[in-house]
C-alpha positions in Angstrom: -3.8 69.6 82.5 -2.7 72.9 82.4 -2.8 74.6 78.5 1.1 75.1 78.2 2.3 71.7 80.3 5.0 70.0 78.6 6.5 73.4 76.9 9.5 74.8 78.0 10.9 78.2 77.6 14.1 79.9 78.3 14.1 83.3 79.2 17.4 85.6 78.4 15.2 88.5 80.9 15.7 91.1 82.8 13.6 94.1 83.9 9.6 93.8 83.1 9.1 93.4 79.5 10.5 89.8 78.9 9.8 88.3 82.4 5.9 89.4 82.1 5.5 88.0 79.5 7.1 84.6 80.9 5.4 85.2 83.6 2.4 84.7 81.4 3.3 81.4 79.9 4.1 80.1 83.7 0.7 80.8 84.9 -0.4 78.9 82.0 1.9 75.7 83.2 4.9 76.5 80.8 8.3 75.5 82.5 10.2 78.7 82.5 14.2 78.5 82.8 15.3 82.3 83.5 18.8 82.4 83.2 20.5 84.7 85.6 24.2 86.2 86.3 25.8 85.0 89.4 25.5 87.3 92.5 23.9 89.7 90.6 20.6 88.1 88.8 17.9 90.3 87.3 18.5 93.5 88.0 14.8 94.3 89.0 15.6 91.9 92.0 17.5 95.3 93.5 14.8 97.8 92.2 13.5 98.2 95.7 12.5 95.9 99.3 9.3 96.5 99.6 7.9 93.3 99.7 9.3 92.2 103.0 13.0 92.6 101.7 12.3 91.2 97.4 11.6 94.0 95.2 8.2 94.6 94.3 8.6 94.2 90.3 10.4 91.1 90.7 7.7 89.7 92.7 4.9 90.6 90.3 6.7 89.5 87.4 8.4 86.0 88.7 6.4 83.4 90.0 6.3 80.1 88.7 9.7 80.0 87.3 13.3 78.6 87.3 16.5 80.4 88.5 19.8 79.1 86.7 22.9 81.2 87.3 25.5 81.5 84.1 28.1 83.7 83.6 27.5 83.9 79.8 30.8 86.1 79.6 32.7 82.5 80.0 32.7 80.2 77.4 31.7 77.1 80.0 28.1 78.7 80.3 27.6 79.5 76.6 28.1 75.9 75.8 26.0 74.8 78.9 23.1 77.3 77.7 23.5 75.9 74.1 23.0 72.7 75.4 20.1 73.5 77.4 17.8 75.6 74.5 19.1 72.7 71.7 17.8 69.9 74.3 15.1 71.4 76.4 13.5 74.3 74.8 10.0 75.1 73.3 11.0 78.7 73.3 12.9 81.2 73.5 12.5 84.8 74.9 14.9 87.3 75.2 15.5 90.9 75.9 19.2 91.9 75.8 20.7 94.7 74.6 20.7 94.9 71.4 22.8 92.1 69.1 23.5 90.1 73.0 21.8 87.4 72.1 22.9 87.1 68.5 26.6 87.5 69.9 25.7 84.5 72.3 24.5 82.3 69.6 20.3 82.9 70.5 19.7 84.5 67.3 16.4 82.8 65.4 18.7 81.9 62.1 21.6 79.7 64.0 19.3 78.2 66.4 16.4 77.3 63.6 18.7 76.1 61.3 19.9 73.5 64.1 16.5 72.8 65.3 13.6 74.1 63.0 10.9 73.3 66.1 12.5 76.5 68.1 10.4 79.6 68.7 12.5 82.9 69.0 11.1 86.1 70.3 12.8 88.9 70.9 11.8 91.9 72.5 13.7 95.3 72.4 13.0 98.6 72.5 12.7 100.0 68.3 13.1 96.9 66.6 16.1 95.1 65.5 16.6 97.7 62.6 16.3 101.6 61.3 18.2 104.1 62.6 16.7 103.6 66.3 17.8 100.2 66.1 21.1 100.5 68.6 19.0 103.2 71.4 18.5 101.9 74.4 15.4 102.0 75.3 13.9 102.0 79.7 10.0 102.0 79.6 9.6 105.9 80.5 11.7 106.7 77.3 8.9 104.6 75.2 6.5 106.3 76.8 7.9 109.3 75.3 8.8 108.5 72.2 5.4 106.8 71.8 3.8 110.3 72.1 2.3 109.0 75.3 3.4 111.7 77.7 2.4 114.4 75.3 -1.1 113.5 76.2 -1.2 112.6 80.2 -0.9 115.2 82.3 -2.8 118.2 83.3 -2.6 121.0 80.6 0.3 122.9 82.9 2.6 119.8 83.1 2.6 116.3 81.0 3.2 113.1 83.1 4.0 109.2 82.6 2.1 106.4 83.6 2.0 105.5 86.8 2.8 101.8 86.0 5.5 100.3 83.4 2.9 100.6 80.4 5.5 100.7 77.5 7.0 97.1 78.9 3.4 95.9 79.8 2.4 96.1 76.1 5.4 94.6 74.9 4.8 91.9 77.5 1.6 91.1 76.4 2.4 91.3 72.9 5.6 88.7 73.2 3.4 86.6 75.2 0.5 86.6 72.3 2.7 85.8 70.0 4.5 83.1 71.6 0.8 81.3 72.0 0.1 82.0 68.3 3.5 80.3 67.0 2.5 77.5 69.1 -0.6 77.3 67.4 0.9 77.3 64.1 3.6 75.2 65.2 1.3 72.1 66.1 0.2 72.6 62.7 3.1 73.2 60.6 6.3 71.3 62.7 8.0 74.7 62.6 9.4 77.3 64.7 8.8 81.1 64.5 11.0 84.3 64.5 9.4 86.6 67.0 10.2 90.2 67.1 8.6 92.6 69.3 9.1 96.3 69.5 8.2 98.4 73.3 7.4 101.7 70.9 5.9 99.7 68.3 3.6 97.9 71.1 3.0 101.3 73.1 2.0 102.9 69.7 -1.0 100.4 69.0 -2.1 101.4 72.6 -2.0 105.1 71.5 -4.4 104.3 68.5 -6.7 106.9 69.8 -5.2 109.8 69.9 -3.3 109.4 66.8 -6.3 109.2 64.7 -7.6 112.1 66.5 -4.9 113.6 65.7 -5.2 112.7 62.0 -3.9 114.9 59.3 -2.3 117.6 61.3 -5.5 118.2 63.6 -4.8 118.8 67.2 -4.0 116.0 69.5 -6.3 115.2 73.1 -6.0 117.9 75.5 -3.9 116.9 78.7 -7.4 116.4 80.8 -5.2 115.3 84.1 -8.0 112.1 85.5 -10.7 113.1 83.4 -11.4 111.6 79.8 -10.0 114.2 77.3 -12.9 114.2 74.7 -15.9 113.0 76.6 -17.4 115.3 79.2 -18.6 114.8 81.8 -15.8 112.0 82.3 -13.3 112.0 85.4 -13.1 112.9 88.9 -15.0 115.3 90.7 -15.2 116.2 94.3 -18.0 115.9 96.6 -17.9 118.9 99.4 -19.3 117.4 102.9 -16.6 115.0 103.4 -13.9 116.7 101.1 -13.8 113.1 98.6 -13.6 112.2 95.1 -15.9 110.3 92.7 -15.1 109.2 89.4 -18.2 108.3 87.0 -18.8 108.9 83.0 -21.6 109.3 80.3 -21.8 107.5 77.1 -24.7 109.0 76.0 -27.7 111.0 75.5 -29.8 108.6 77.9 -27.3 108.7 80.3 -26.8 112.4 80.3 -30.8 113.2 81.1 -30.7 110.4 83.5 -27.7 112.2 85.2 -29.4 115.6 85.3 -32.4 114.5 86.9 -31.3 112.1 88.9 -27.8 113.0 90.6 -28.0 116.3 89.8 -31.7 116.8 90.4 -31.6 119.5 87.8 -34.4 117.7 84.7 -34.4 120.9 83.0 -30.4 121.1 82.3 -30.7 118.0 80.1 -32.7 120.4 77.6 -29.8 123.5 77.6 -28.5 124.0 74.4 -25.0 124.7 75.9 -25.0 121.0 76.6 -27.1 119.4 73.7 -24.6 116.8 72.7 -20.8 115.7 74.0 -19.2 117.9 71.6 -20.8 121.0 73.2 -20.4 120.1 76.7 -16.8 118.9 75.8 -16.4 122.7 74.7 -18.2 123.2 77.8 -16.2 121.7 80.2 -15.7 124.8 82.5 -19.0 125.7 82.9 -20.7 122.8 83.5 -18.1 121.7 85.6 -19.2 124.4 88.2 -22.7 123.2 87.4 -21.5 119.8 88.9 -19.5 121.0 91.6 -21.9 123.0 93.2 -24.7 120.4 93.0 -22.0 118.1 95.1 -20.8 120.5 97.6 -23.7 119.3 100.4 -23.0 115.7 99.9 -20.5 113.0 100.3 -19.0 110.7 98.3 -21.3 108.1 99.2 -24.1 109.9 99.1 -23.0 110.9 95.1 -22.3 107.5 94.6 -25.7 106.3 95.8 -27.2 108.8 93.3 -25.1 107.5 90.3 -26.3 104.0 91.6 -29.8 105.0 91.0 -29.6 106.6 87.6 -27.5 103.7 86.2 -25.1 106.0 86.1 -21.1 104.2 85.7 -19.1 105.4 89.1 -16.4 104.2 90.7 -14.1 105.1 93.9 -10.6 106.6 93.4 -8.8 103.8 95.0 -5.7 103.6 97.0 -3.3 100.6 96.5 -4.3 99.7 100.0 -7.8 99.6 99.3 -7.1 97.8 96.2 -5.6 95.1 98.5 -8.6 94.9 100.1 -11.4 95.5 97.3 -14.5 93.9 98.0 -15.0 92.4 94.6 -11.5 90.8 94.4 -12.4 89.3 97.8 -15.7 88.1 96.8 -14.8 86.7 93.5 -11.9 84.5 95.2 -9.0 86.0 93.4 -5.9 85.9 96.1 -3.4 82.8 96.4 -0.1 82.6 98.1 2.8 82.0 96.4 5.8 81.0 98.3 9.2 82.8 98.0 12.4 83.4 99.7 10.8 85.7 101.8 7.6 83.7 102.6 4.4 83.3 101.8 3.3 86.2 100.3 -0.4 87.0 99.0 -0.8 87.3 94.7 -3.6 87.6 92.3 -4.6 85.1 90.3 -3.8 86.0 86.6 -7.1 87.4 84.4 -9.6 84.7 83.2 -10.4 81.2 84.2 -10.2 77.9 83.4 -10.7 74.2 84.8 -7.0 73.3 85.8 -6.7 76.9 87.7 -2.9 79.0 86.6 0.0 77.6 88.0 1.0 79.7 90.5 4.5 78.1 92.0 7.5 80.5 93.9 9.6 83.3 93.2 12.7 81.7 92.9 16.2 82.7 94.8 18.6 83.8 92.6 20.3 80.8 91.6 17.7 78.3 93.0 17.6 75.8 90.3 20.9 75.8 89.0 22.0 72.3 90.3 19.0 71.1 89.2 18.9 72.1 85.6 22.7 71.5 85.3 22.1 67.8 86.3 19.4 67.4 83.5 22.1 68.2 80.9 23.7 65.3 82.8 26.4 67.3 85.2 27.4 65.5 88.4 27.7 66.7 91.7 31.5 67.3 91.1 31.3 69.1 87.9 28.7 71.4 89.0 31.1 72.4 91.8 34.0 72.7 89.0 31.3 74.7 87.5 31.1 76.8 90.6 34.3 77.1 91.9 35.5 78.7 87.7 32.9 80.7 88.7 30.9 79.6 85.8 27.4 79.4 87.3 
């Protein structure tokens, strides 16, 4: 039996944020009801076709769950979705704009005060209150505000994150939470108000640099892929095939190890200029030529071989196509197929392990469930075509 079997949450989603978290709870065997506007759906279904003609977001975030179409704008659907949270749900997770869900009749205080069992999270971008409160809020703009930017980059030009961090960490937060108010629920019979901020979740993350920062003292350099306070940490090319290897020290073992072994230079691990990763921090320049120039004969593998042998932590700079093919994901059995309305397409399974194995069920089609559902809250066949014909669902 799969850890969340038996639990049902509805999801007010769109975007990354709310459905990854869902997402979460699916794998775990949760029955997740996303509700979705007619025609339209989750916006992130249009974000791109790249996954032969589905957008690739809505793919990663998706599986395992439940299309119903509502047009909450009609007073038909509110009632139906009423009906559906006050009968069916476990949970609740939403991530409207601001005061939506509130205006639709979600909010924690009308829904717990007509069933005390319900868990209510709600994600947003600041919080529901301060003077942010009303912003809205896409991931790149948390990323900002978060102070994240102002440390990525190279020193000439800050950058974001290459994926949708700001919505990851609020993702994983809501999803965290939800299991915890279960928890407490089983012991206590009662519901839980959950509220989740994106700048509040992105500014845990940033924990490091903020206290490196601490009491008006400089922030991280911008250190493009290298680390920005431990050196030697990052990239470096190797010159006889024109590649890249990444690899890092931790400490003084490590850094002798390195100069004798990769470097095959024993005697640097006694300069003065480098006694310590403060001073070759300061260093950076110089011994980065150091470094360079011990690589320009060899190849990548032939660096990475070296590292090997002085236990030294390495690692390729991957493409996304040799992601898809990495060795150890291979090896360790982590692909499945999921079916959707494109196919069967290949997916990861989620993080961990356990007996049962995540659920890993299809992306639905907009709409797919909607007859379904509607004739669990004990529709027939010819209201559900009312429905649809009012253009209710």
């Amino acid at each position: 039996m799969q850890p969340l079997q038996g639990i049902t949450v509805v999801a007010l989603e769109h975007a990354i944020a709310a459905p990854f978290a869902t997402r979460q709870l699916a794998d775990l065997g949760a029955r997740v009801i996303k509700i979705e506007r007619p025609g339209v759906g989750d916006f992130a279904r249009g974000y791109d076709s790249r996954v032969r003609g589905l957008s690739s977001h809505f793919v990663w975030a998706n599986r395992s769950k439940q299309s119903l179409t509502l047009e909450l704008k009609h007073a038909q659907a509110a009632a139906l979705l009423d009906q559906l949270v006050l009968e069916k749900a476990d949970v609740v997770v939403q991530n409207l704009a601001p005061g939506a869900a509130v205006r639709l009749g979600m909010g924690y205080e009308r829904l717990a005060a007509l069933k005390p069992s319900i868990i209510v999270c709600d994600i947003s971008g600041y919080g529901a209150d301060g003077p942010y409160r009303d912003k809205k809020a896409y991931d790149l703009l948390i990323q900002s505000e978060a102070g994240f930017v102002s440390i990525t980059g190279t020193p000439e030009e800050a950058c974001k994150a290459g994926i949708s961090i700001a919505d990851i960490a609020a993702g994983m937060y809501a999803y965290s939470q939800v299991l915890a108010a279960l928890l407490q629920r089983a012991q206590s019979g009662r519901g839980q108000h959950i509220q989740i901020s994106m700048l509040e979740a992105l500014a845990e993350w940033t924990g490091f640099p903020m206290y490196y920062a601490f009491d008006g003292a400089p922030p991280p350099p911008r250190s493009g892929a290298a680390h920005a306070t431990i050196y030697p940490y990052g990239p470096f090319p190797t010159g006889a095939d024109s590649g890249s290897v990444m690899f890092g020290l931790q400490n003084e073992r490590e850094w002798a190890s390195f100069c004798e072994h990769v470097l095959q230079q024993p005697g640097l691990a006694r300069d003065p200029r480098f006694s310590g990763n403060a001073q070759r921090d300061a260093q950076r320049e110089s011994l980065r030529a150091i470094i360079v120039a011990a690589f320009a004969d060899l190849s990548a593998p032939q660096v990475l071989q070296r590292l090997d042998a002085a236990q030294i932590a390495n690692a390729r700079v991957n493409t996304m196509q040799q992601l898809w093919e990495h060795p150890q994901l291979q090896a360790r059995g982590r692909w499945r197929e999921v079916d959707s309305p494109a196919g069967m397409l290949p997916a990861l399974l989620p993080p961990g392990r356990w007996d049962e194995g995540p659920r890993m069920d299809p992306i639905p089609a907009l709409g797919e469930h909607t007859d379904q559902i509607l004739g669990e809250l004990g529709c027939d066949a010819a209201a559900i075509r009312a429905l649809r014909e009012a253009q209710v669902i």
